[in-house]
N, C-alpha and C positions, 0 to 999 in steps of 0.2 A: 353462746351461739351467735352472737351479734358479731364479735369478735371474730370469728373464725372466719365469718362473710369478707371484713373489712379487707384479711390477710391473703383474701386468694383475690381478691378487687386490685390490692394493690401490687402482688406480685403478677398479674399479666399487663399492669401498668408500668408496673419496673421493667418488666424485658421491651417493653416498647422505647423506655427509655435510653433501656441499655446498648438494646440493638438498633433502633430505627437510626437514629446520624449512622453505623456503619455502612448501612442498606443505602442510607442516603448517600455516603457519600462513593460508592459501588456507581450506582445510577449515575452519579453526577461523571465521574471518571470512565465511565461509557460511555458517555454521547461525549466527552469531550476530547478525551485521548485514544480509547481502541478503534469507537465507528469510524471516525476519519482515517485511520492510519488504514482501517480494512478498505475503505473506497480505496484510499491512494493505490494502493498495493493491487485493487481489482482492475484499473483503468491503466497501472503501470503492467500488468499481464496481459490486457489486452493491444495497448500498445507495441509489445514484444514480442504477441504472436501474430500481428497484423501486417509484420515488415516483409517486405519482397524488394529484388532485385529493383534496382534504378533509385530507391530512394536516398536521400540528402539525411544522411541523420550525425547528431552530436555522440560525441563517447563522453563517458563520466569524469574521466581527464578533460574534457573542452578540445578535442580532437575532432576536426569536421571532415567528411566525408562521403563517397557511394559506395550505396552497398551494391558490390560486384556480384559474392555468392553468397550463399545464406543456406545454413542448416538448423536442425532441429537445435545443437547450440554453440553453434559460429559463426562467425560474419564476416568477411573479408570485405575490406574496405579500401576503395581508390581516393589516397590521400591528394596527388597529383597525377600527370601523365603518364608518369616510368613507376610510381610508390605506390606495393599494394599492402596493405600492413593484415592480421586477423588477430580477431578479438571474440573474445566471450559474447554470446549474446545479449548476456547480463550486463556489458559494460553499456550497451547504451542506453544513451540518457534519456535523448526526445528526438522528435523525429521535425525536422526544419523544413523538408518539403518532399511529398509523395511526386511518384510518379503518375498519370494520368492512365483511369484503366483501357483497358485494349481491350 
């Protein structure tokens, strides 16, 4: 009887063993690689649906420019005075300077 105690003691000791470093290392690989990647990606969403006409932004190429028109998902951009080029509005990067609101 004594016996049989020790074997169920030590098999919910075993599965701690066996599973806890994977559990751990689950956790440890959340906070260190998915949470970050989910802010990046939620601050990179709201930066690309914040953009409006006038602003100064970068493309993922390093192509600077204004944004002339802008839709749900394209952007035309005035590279110079006569150049107007359009792009996804996935290609851009960041946004180098807003317009001022009205």
């Amino acid at each position: 009887m004594l016996l049989a105690a020790d074997t169920a003691n030590t098999g919910a000791v075993g599965y701690l063993y066996t599973y806890g470093p994977l559990v751990l290392m689950f956790v440890v690989l959340y906070f260190l690689l998915i949470r970050p990647q989910q802010k990046r990606q939620k601050t990179r969403n709201q930066m690309l649906g914040g953009l409006k006409k006038g602003d100064k932004v970068v493309t993922i190429g390093g192509l600077h420019g204004t944004i002339m028109e802008i839709t749900d998902d394209i952007c035309v951009l005035r590279v110079n005075d006569a150049t107007k080029m359009t792009f996804d509005r996935s290609a851009i990067n960041a946004v180098s300077q807003t317009t001022a609101k009205e």
